[in-house]
N, CA, C and O atoms as CSV, one atom per row, in Angstrom:
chain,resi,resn,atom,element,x,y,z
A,1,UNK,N,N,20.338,-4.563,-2.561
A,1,UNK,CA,C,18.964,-4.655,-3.040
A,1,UNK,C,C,18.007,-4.340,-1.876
A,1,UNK,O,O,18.235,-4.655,-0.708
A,2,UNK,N,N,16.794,-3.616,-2.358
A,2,UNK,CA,C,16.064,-3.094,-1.090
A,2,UNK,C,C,14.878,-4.320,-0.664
A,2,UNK,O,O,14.385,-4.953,-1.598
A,3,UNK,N,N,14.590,-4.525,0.266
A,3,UNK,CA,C,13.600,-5.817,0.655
A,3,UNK,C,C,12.533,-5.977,-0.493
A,3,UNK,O,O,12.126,-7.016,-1.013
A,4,UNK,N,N,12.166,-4.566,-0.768
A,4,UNK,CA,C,10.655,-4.791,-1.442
A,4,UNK,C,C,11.262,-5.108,-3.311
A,4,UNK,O,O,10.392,-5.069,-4.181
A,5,UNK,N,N,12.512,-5.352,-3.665
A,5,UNK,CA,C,12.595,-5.602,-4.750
A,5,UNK,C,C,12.392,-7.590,-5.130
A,5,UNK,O,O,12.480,-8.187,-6.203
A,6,UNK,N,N,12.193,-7.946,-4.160
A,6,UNK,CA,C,12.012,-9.146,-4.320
A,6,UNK,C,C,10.390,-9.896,-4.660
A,6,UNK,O,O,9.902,-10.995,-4.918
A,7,UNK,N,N,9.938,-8.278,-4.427
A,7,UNK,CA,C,8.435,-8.830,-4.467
A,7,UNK,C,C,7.698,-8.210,-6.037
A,7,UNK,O,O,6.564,-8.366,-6.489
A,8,UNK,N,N,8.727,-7.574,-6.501
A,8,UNK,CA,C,8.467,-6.860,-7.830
A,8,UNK,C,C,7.515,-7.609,-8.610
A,8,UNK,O,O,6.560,-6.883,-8.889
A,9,UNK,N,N,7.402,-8.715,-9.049
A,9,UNK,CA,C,7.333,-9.784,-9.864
A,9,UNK,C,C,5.656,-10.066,-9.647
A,9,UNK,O,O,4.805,-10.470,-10.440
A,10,UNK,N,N,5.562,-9.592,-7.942
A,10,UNK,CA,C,4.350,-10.080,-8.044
A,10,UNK,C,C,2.989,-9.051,-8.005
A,10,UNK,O,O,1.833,-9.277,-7.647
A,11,UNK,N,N,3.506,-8.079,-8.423
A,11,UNK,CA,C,2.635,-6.914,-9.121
A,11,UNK,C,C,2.645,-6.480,-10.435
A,11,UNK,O,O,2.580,-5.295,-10.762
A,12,UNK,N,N,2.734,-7.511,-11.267
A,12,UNK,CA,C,2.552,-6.939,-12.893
A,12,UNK,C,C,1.351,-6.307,-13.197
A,12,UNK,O,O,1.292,-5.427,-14.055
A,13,UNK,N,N,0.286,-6.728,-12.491
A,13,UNK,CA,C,-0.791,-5.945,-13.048
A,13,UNK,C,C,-1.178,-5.013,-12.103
A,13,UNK,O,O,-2.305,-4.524,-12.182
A,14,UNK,N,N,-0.083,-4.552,-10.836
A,14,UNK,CA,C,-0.595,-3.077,-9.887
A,14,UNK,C,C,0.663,-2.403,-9.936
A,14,UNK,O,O,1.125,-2.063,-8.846
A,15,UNK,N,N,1.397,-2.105,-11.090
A,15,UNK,CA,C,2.658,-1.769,-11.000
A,15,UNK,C,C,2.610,-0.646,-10.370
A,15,UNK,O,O,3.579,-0.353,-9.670
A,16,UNK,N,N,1.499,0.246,-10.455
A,16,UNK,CA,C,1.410,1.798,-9.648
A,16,UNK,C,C,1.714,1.501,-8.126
A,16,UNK,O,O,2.689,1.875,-7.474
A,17,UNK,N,N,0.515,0.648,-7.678
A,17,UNK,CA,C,0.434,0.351,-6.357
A,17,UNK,C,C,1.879,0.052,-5.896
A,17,UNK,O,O,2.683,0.534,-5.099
A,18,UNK,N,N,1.816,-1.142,-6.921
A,18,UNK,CA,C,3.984,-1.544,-6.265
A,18,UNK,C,C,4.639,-0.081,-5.478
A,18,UNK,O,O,5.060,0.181,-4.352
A,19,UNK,N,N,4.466,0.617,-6.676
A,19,UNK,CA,C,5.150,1.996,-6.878
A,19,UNK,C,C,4.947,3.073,-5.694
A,19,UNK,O,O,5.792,3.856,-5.259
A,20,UNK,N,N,3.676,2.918,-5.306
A,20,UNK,CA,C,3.141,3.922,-4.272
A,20,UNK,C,C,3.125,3.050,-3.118
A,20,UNK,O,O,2.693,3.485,-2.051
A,21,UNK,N,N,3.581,1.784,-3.227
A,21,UNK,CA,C,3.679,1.274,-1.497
A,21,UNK,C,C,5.402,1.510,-1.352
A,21,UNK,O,O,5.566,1.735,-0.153
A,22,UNK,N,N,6.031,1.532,-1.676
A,22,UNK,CA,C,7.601,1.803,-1.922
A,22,UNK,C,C,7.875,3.221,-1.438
A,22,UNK,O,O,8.632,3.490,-0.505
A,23,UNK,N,N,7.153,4.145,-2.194
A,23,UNK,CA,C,7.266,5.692,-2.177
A,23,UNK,C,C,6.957,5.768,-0.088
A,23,UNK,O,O,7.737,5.929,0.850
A,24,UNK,N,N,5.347,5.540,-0.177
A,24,UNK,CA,C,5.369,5.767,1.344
A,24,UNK,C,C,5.866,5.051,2.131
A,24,UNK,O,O,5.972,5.677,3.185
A,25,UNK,N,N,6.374,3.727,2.255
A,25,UNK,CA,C,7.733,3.491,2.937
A,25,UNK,C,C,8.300,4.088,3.400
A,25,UNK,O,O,8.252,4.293,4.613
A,26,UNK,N,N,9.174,4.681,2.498
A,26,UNK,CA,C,10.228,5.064,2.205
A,26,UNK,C,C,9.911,6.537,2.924
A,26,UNK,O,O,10.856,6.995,3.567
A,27,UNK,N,N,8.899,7.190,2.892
A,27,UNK,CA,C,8.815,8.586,3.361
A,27,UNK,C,C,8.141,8.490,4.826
A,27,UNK,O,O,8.331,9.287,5.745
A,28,UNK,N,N,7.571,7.704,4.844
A,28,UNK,CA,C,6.622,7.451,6.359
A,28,UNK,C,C,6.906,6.977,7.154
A,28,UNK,O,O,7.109,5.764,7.114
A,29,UNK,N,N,7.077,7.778,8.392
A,29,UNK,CA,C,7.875,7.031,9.663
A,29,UNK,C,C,6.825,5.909,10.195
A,29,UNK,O,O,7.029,4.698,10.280
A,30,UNK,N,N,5.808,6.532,10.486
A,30,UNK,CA,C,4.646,5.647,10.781
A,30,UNK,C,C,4.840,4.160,10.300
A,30,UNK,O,O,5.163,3.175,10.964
A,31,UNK,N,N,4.608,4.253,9.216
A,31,UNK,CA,C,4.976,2.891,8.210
A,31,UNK,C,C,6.098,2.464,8.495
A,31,UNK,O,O,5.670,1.331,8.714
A,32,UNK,N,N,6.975,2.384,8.654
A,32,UNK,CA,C,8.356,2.246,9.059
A,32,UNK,C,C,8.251,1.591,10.229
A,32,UNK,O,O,8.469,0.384,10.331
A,33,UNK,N,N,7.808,2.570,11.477
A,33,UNK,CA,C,7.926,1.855,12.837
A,33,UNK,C,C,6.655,1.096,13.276
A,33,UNK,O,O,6.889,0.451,14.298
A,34,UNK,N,N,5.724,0.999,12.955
A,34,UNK,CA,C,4.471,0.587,13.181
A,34,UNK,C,C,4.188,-1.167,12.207
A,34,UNK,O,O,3.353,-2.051,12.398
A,35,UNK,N,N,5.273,-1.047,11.225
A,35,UNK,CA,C,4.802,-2.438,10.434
A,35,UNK,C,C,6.324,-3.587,10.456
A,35,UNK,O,O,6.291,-4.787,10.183
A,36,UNK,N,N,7.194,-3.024,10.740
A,36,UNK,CA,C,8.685,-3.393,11.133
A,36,UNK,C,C,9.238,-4.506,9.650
A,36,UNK,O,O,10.116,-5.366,9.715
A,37,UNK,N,N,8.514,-4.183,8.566
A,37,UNK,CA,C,9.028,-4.642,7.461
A,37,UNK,C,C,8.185,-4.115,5.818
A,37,UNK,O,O,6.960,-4.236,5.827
A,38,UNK,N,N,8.581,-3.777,5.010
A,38,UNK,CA,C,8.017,-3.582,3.638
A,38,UNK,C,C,6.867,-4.252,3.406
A,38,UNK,O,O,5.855,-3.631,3.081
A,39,UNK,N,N,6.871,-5.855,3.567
A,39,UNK,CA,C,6.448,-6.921,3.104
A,39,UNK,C,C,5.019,-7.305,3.987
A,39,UNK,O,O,4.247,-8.064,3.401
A,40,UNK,N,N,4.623,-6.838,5.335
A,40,UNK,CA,C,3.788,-6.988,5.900
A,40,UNK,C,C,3.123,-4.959,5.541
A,40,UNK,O,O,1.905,-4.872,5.385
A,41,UNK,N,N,3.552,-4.248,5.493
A,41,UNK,CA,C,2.685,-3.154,5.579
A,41,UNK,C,C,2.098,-3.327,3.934
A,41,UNK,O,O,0.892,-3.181,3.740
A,42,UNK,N,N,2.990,-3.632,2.823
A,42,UNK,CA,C,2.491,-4.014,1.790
A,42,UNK,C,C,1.380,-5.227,1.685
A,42,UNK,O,O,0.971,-5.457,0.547
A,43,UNK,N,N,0.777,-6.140,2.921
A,43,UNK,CA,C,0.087,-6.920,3.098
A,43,UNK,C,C,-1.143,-6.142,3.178
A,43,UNK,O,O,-2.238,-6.106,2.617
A,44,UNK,N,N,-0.423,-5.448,4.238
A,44,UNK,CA,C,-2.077,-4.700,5.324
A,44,UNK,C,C,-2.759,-3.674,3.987
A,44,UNK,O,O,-3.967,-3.439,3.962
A,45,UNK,N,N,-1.927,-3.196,3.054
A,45,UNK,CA,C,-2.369,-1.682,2.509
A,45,UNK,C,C,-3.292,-2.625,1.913
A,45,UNK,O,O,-4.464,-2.461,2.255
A,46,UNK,N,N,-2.945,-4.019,0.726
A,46,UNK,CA,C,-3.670,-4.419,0.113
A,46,UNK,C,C,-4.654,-5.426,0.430
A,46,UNK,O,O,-5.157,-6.282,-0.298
A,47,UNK,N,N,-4.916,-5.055,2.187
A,47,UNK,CA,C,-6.085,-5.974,2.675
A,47,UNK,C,C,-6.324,-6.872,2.228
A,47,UNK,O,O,-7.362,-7.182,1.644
A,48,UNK,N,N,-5.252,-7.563,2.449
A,48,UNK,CA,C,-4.861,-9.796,1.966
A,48,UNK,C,C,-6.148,-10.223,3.004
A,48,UNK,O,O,-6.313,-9.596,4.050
A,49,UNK,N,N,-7.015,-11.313,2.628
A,49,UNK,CA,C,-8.018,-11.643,3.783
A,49,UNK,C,C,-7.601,-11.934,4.581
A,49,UNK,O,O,-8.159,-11.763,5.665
A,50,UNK,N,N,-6.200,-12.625,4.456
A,50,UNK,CA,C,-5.402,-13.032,6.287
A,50,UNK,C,C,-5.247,-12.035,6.788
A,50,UNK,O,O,-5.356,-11.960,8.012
A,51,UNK,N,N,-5.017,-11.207,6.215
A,51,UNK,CA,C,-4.478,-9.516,7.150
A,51,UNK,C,C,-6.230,-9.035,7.447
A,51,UNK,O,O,-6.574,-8.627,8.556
A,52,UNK,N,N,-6.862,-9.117,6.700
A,52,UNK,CA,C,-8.309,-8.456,7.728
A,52,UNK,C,C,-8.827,-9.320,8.666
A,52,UNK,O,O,-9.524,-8.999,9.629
A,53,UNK,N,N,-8.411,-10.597,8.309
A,53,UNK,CA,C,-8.965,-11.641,9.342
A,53,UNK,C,C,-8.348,-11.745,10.821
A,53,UNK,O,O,-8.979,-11.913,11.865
A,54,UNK,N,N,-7.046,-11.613,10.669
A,54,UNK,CA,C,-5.551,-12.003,11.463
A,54,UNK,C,C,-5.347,-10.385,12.300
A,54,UNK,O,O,-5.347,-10.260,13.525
A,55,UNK,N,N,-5.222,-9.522,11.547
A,55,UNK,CA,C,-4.978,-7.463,11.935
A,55,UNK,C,C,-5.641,-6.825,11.647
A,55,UNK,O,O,-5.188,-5.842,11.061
A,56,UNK,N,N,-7.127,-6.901,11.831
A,56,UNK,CA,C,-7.524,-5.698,11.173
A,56,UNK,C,C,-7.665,-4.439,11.590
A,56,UNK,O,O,-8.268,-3.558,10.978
A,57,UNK,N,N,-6.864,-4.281,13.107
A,57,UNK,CA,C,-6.326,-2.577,13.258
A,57,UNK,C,C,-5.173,-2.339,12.584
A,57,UNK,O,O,-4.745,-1.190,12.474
A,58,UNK,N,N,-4.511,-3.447,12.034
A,58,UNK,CA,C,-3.172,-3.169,10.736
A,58,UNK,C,C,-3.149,-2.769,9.625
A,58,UNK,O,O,-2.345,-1.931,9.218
A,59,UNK,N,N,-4.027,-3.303,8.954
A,59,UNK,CA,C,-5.220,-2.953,7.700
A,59,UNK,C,C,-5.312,-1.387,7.735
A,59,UNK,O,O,-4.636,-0.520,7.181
A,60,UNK,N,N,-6.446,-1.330,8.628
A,60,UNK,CA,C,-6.687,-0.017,9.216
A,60,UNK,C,C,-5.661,1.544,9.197
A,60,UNK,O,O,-5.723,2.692,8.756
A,61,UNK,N,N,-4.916,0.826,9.844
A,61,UNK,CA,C,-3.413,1.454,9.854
A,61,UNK,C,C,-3.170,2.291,8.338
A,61,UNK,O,O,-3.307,3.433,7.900
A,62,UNK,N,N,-2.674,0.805,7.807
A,62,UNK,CA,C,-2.037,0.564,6.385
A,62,UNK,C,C,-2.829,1.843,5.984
A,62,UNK,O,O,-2.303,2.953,6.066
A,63,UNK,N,N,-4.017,1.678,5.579
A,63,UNK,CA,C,-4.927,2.436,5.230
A,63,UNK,C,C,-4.965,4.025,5.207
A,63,UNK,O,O,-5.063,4.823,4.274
A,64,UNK,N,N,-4.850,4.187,6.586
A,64,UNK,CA,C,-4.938,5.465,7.137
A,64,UNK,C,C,-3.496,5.814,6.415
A,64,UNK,O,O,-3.603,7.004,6.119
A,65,UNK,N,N,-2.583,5.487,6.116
A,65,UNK,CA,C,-0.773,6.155,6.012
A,65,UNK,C,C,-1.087,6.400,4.800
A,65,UNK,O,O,-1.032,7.591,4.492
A,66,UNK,N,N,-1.549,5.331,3.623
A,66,UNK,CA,C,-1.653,5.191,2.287
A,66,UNK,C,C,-2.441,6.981,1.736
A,66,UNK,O,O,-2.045,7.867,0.979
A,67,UNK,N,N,-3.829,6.780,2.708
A,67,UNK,CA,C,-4.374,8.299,2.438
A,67,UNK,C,C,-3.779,9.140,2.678
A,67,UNK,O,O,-3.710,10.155,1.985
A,68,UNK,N,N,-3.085,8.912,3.907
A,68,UNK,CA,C,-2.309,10.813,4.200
A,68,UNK,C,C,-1.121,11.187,3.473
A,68,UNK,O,O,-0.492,12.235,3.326
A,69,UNK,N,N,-0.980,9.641,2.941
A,69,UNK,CA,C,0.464,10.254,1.940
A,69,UNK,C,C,-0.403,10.225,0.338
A,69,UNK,O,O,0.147,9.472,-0.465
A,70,UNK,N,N,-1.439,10.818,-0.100
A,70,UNK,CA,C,-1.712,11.208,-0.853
A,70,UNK,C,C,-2.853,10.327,-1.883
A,70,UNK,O,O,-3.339,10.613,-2.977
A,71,UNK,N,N,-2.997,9.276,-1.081
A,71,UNK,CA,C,-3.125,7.774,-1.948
A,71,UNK,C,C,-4.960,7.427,-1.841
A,71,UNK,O,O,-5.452,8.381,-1.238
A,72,UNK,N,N,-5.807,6.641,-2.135
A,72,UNK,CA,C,-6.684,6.545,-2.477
A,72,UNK,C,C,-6.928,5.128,-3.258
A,72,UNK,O,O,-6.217,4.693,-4.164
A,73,UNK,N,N,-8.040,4.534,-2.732
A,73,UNK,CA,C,-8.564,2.928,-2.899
A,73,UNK,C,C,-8.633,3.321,-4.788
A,73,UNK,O,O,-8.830,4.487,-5.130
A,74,UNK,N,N,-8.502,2.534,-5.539
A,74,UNK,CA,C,-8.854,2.701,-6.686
A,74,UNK,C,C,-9.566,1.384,-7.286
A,74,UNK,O,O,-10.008,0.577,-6.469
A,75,UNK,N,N,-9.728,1.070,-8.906
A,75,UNK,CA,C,-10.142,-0.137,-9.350
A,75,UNK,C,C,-9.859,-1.399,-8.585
A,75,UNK,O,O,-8.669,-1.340,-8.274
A,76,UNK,N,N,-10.164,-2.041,-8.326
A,76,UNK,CA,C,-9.847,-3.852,-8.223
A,76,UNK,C,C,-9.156,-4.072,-9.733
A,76,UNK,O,O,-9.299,-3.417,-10.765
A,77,UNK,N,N,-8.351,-5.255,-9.447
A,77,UNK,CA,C,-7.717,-5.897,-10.929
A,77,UNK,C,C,-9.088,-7.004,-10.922
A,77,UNK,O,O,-10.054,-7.201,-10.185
A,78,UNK,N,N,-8.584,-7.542,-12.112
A,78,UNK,CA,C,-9.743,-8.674,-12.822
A,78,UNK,C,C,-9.494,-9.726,-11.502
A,78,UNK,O,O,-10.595,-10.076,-11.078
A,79,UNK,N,N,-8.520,-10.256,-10.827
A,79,UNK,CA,C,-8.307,-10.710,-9.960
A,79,UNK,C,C,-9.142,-10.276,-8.540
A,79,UNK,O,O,-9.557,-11.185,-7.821
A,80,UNK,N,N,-9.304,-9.274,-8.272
A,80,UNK,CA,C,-9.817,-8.400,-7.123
A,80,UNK,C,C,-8.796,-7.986,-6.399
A,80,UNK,O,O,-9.068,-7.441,-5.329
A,81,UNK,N,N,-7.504,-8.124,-6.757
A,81,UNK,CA,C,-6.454,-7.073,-5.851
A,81,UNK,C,C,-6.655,-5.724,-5.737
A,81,UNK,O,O,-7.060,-5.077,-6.703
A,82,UNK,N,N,-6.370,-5.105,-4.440
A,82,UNK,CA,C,-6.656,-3.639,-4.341
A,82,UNK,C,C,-5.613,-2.650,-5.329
A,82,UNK,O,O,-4.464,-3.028,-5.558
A,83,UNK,N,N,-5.951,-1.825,-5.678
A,83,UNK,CA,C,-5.333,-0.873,-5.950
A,83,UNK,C,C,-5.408,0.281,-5.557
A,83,UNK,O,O,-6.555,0.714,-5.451
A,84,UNK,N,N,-4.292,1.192,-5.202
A,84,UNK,CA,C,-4.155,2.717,-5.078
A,84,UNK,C,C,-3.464,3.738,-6.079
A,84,UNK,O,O,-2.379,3.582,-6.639
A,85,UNK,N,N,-4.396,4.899,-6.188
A,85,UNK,CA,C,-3.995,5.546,-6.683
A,85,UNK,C,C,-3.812,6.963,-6.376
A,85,UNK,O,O,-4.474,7.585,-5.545
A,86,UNK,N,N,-2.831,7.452,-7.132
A,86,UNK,CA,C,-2.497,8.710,-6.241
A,86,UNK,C,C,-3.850,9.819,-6.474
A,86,UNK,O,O,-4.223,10.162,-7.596
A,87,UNK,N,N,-4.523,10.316,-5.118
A,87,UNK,CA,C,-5.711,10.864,-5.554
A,87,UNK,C,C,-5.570,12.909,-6.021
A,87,UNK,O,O,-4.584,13.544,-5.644
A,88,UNK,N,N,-6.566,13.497,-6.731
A,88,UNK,CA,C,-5.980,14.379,-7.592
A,88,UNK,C,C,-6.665,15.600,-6.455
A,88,UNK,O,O,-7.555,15.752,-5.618
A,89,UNK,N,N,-5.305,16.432,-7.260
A,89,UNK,CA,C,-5.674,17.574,-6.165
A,89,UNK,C,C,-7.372,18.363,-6.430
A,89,UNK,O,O,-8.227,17.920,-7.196
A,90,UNK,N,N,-7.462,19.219,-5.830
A,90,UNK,CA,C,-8.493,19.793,-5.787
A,90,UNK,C,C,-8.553,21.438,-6.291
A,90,UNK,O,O,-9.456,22.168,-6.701
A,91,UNK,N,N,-7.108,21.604,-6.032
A,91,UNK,CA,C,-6.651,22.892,-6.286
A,91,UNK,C,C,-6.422,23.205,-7.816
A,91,UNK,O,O,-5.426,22.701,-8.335
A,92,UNK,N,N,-7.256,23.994,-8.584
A,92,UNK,CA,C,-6.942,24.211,-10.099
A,92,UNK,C,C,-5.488,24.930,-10.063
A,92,UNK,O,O,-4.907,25.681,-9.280
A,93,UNK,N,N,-5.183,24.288,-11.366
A,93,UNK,CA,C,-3.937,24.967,-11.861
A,93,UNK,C,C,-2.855,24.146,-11.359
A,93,UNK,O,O,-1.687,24.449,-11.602
């Protein structure tokens, strides 16, 4: 089982986000060596107030990887959790 399947449960209502913090993981070295676990870069992307309070060049970070791998701040849930979404190309066709 991969680390971040334990946390499944607690994104029912950002199942995308779940989805797109997994994807760049998984593809991003950055993310990889810079956060040294799933479970804290999945903190920083969704700017937990301990993580802006506690890292906020981690945050930052988070941030910056989330965009270059394609990604983009989207709605808040009714809760105010962040969400990302994958942002759309620009290129017709």
């Amino acid at each position: 089982m991969h680390e971040w399947e334990q946390y499944r449960d607690r994104y029912t209502q950002r199942v995308g986000t779940f989805e797109a913090y997994v994807e760049v993981w998984q593809r991003n070295r950055t993310a990889q060596q810079r956060f040294g676990g799933w479970s804290i870069f999945s903190r920083c992307a969704s700017a937990e107030p301990a993580m802006q309070r506690e890292q906020p060049e981690r945050v930052a970070l988070a941030e910056e990887v989330m965009r270059s791998e394609g990604y983009t701040i989207g709605p808040s849930t009714a809760r105010g959790a962040r969400t990302w979404v994958r942002r759309r190309s620009s290129n017709p066709g």
